[in-house]
N, C-alpha and C positions, 0 to 999 in steps of 0.2 A: 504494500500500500504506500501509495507516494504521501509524503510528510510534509506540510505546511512550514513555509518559511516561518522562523522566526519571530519575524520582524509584521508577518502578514497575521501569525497570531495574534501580536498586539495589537495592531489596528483591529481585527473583529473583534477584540476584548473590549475597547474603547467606544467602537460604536456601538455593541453594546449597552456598556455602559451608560452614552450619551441618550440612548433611545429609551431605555431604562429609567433615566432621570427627567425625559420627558415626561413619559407616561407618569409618573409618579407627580411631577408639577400639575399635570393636568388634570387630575385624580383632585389635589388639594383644591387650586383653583376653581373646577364645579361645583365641591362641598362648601367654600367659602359661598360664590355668587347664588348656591340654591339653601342656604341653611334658613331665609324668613320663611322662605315659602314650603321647607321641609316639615317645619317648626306649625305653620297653619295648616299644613295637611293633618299631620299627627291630632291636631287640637281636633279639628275637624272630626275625623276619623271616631275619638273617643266619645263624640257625640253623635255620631249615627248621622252624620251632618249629608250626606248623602240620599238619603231617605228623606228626611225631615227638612232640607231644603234644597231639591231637587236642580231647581233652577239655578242659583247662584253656584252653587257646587260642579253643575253640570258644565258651567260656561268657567268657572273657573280649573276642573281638568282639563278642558278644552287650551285651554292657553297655557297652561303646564305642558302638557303633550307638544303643541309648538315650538314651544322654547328651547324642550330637553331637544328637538329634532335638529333646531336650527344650531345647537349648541356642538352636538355630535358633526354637524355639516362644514363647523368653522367659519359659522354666520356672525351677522356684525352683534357686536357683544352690549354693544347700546339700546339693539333692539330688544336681545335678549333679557336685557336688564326690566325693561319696560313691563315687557310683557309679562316677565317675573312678580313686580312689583304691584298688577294687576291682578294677575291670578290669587296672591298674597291677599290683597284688601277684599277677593270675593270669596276666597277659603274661611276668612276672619266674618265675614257677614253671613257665609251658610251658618256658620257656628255660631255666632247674636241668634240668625233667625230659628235655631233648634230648639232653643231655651223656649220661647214663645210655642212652638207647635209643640214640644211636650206638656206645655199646660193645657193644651187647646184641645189634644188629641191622647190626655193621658188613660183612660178607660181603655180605648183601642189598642194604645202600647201597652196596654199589661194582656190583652187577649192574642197579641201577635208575640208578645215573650210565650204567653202558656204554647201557643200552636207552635214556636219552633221551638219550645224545648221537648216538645211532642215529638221532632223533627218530620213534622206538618210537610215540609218541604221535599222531603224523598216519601214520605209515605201516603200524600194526600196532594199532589201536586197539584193536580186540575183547581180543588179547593185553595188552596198554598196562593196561584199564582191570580186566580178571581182577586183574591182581597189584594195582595200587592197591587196588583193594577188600581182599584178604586183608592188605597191610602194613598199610592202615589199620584194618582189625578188629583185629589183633596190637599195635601200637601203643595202643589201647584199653586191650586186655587186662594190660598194661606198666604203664601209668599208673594203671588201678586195682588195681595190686599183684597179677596174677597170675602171676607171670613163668611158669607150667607150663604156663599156657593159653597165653601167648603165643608161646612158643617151638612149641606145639601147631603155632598157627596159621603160625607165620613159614614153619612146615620144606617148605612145595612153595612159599614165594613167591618164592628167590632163580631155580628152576627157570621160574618165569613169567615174570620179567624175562628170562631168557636167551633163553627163546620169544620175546618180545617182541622183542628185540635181533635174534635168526637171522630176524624173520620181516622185520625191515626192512631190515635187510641186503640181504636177498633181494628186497625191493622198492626199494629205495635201483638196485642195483647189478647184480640179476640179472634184474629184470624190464626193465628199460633196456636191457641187453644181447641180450636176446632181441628185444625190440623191434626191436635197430637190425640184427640177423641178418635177422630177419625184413623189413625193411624191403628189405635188401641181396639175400634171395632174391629179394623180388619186381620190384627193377633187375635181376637176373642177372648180379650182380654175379660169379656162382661165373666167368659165362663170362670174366669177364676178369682176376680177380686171386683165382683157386682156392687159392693157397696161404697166402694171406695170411687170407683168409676162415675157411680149413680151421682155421687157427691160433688164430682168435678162435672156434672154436665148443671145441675143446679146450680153451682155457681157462677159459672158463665151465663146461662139465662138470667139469672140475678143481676149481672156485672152489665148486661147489654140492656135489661131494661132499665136499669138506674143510669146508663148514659144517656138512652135516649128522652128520659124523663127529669131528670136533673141535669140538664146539660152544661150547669157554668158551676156544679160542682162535681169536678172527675176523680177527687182523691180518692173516696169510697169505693165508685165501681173500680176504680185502678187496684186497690185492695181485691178486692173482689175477682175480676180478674187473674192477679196475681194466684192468689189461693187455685181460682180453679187451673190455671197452668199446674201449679205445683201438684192437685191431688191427680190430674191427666197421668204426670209423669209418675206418679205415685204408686197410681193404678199397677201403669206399665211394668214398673220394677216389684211389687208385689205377686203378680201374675208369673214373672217370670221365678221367682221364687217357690210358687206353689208348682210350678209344673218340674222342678226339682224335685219335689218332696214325692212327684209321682215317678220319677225317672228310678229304675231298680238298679241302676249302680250309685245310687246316693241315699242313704239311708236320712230317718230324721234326728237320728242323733247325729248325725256328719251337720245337720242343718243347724242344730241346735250350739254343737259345740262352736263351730264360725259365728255363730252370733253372741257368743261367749267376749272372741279377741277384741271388735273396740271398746268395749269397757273395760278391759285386762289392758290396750296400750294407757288408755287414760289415768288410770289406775296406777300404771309405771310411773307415766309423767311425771304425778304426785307423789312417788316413793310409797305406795302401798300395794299392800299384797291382799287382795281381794279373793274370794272364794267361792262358789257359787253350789254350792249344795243344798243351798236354801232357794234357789232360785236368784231373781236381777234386786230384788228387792234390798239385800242386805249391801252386797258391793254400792248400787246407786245411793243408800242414806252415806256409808263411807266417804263418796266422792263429792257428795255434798258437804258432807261435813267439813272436809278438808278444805273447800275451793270456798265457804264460807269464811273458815279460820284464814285462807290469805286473804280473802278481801278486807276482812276488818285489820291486819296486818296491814296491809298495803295500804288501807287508808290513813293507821296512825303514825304509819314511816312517813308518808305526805305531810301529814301534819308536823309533825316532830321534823320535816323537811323545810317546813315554811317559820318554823320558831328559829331553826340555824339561819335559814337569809336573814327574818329579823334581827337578830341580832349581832350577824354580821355585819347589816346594816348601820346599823347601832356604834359598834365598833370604830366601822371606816368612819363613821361623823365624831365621832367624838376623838380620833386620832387626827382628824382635820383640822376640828377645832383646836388641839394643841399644834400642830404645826409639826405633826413625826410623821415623816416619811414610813408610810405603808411598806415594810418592806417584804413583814408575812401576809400581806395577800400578794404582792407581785412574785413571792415564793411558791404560793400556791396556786397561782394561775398555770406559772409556768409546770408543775406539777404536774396538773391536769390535762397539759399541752402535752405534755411527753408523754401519757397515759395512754390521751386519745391516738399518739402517734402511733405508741408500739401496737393497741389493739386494732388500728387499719394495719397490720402485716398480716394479721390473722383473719380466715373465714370462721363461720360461727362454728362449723366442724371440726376445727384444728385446734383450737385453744380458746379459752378464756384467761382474760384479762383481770385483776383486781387488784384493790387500794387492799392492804394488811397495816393501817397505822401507818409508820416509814416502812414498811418493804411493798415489793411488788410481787406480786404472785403467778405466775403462768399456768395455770392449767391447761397440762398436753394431751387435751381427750382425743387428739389425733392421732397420738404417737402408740403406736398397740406393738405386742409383741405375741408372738407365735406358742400357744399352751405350751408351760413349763419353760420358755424360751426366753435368753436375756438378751439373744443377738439381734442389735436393730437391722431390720431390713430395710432392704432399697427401698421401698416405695416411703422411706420415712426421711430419705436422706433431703429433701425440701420443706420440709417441715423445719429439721433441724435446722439448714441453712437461715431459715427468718428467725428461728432461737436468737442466733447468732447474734443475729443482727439487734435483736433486742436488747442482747446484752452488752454489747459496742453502746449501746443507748445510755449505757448505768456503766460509765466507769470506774466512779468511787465507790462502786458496790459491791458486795460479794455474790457468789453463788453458790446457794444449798440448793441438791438434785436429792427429792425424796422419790422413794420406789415406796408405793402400794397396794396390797392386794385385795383379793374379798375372804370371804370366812373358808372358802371350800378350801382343806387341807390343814396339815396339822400348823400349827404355830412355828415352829420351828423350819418346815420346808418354806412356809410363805413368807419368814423372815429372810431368807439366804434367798428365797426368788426376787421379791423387793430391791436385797440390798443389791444385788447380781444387776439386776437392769438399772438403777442410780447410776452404778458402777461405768455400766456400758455405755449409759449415756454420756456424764462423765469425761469419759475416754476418748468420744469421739469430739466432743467439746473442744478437750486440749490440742488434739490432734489436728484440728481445724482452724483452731484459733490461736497464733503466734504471738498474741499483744497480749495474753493472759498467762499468769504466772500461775503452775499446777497450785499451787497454796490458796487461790483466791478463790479455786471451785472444790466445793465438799457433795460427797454421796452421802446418804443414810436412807437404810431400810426401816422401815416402820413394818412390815409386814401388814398383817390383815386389825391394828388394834385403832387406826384411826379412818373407819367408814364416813363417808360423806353422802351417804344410800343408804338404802333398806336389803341387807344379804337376803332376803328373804325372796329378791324379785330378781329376775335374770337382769332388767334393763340395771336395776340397782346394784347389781355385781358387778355388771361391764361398767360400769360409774365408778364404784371402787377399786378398779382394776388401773391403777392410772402413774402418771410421773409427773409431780408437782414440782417446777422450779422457781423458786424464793431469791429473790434478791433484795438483800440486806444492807444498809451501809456500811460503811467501815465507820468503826468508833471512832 
């Protein structure tokens, strides 16, 4: 391949350059010459000024559009300027004249919110575009000063929108529902769950006569509605259950016992070991009880959360008033900056993050090792890698690497298992990391005596199964 002088390289580097800093002048100097009139579109814009004053809006795009044309063309820049400075003072008067037609035409603006939040517009079009046409003729009529005509024209467009509104409703909600009946007669479905079925076609008849009967209030039948969607699909998956229970490779304890697991996962969530030989009755008071006791937790951690701002508030005013530099809150901002840092290294499956007083705690519920096994495997070695990195984070700090396990085994194996995998981890710590002197990272097994679960539950064993790293200050 033949090779470019030089000297021919520079000049294509230069020009370039030069065409480069063209463009870039060029670029500033539009945003300079168009920022009024950017500035009264924007205003504009946030008042629906286009709707609401049709006319002036319409003639002021108008002259926007020529200007940007003649600007692009390398047209006289005076013209430019003019016609800028016009389109500017008619952007600024659709927006005066918006203010006046939403008082004039406020009933109608909240019937044309309800129909596109309906989205009236894709699902009721014919209806949809009827009433645009008549508010924008009436708006017309407003802006050139006839407020008799306009009002003329407004008086059946709030009644259109609400057409527009009931007819998507009804395609939103009722044609879906009919749908999914229809879908469900033709599984027969009646034959295996008639009551549930029966129940989603009464509500729908319910949901369509209270639209067409109430028409300018939709929340109800929209409930309504809803529900009968929900008992259709309800039907459906019920149906398909029973024809399980007739299929002779599925017994009904097979059915029974799977209806057992989400309350058993739920159950884990909580750290409880639920039991069912009594039936659902006992595990559900359990799960209540429990998700009771954190709510009323959780609310007095809120509370006891809003007495510390208080009084930190407190604190920073009255350190004001003396004249001392805050230095432990600017301590503990920054604190909480490095907190928030290390926990974006981690997804929610890899680790947890937490405040311990002065240490930092990592919990590595991602980091697992292989039954009876302290040798970390590959698929941990990225995991490890953002450890790392955490700990780059904390270098006046120490590191303690706890190993622990769950109950299953005697004390003694699950001590030497624990401290075995601290160890490993550890090992690969120093091995990794050159700026850390082997004295600043410590291993200890705890074995199976400090649970953070319930042994009782498998989810709550693999919970206690885990490698807690603690970093500590140095004294």
């Amino acid at each position: 391949m033949r090779q470019i002088p030089s000297l021919a390289r520079i000049v294509l580097f230069f020009t370039w350059l030069i065409t480069l800093s063209t463009q870039l002048s060029a670029d500033a100097m539009k945003e300079t010459l168009f920022s009024d009139v950017n500035k009264a579109i924007a205003d504009a814009n946030a008042v629906t000024a286009n709707i609401l004053s049709p006319v002036s809006y319409g003639k002021a795009k108008k002259l926007y559009d020529r200007a940007d044309d003649r600007y692009e063309k390398g047209q006289s820049i005076e013209r430019i300027k003019k016609e800028l400075a016009e389109a500017t003072g008619l952007f600024k008067k659709a927006t005066d004249n918006s203010a006046i037609a939403k008082l004039t035409f406020e009933n109608v603006l909240k019937a044309r919110d309800d129909a596109a939040a309906a989205e009236a517009s894709a699902r009721a079009l014919k209806n949809w575009t009827e009433a645009e046409q008549k508010f924008s003729d009436a708006a017309r009529s407003l802006e050139l000063g006839s407020l008799k005509r306009a009002k003329d024209k407004i008086s059946s467009t709030e009644a259109l929108y609400r057409k527009a509104e009931l007819n998507a409703i009804k395609a939103s909600y009722l044609s879906e529902t009919k749908a999914l009946i229809d879908q469900a007669t033709n599984k027969r479905v009646v034959r295996y769950a008639p009551k549930t079925l029966e129940n989603a076609s009464t509500l729908l008849a319910s949901a369509e006569k209270e639209l067409n009967e109430n028409r300018y209030d939709t929340d109800y039948p929209r409930s309504l509605a809803k529900q009968a969607r929900y008992e259709a699909k309800h039907a459906i998956y019920i149906a398909s259950r029973v024809k399980l229970l007739q299929n002779e490779d599925v017994s009904a304890e097979d059915i029974l016992l799977k209806s057992e697991e989400p309350l058993t996962a739920i159950a884990s969530l909580l750290d409880l070991n639920v039991q069912f030989h009594n039936g659902f009755d006992d595990p559900t008071k359990a799960i209540k009880a429990r998700i009771e006791g954190l709510l009323k937790d959780s609310y007095e951690l809120g509370e006891r959360k809003k007495e510390i701002e208080f009084l930190e508030t407190e604190i920073a005013t009255l350190e004001k008033r003396l004249g001392i530099q805050s230095e432990r809150i600017a301590k503990q901002e920054a604190q909480k900056n490095k907190l928030r840092e290390v926990t974006g290294l981690f997804s929610k499956n890899e680790a947890i993050v937490l405040r311990q007083g002065n240490n930092v705690l990592l919990r590595l519920i991602g980091l697992t090792f292989n039954p009876g096994s302290s040798t970390i495997a590959t698929r941990n070695f990225q995991l490890l890698n953002r450890v790392q990195k955490a700990i780059d984070m904390y270098p006046e700090f120490r590191v303690i690497i706890e190993g622990h396990t769950d109950s299953f085994g005697s004390d003694a194996t699950n001590h030497a298992l624990s401290t075995d995998r601290a160890k490993a981890v550890r090992e690969y710590i120093i091995a990794n990391m050159n700026d850390r002197l082997p004295t600043d990272i410590e291993a200890i097994g705890f074995g199976e005596t400090r649970p953070i679960a319930n042994n009782e539950t498998q989810d709550g064993r693999a919970k206690n199964r885990r490698i807690d790293l603690v970093l500590v200050p140095n004294a």
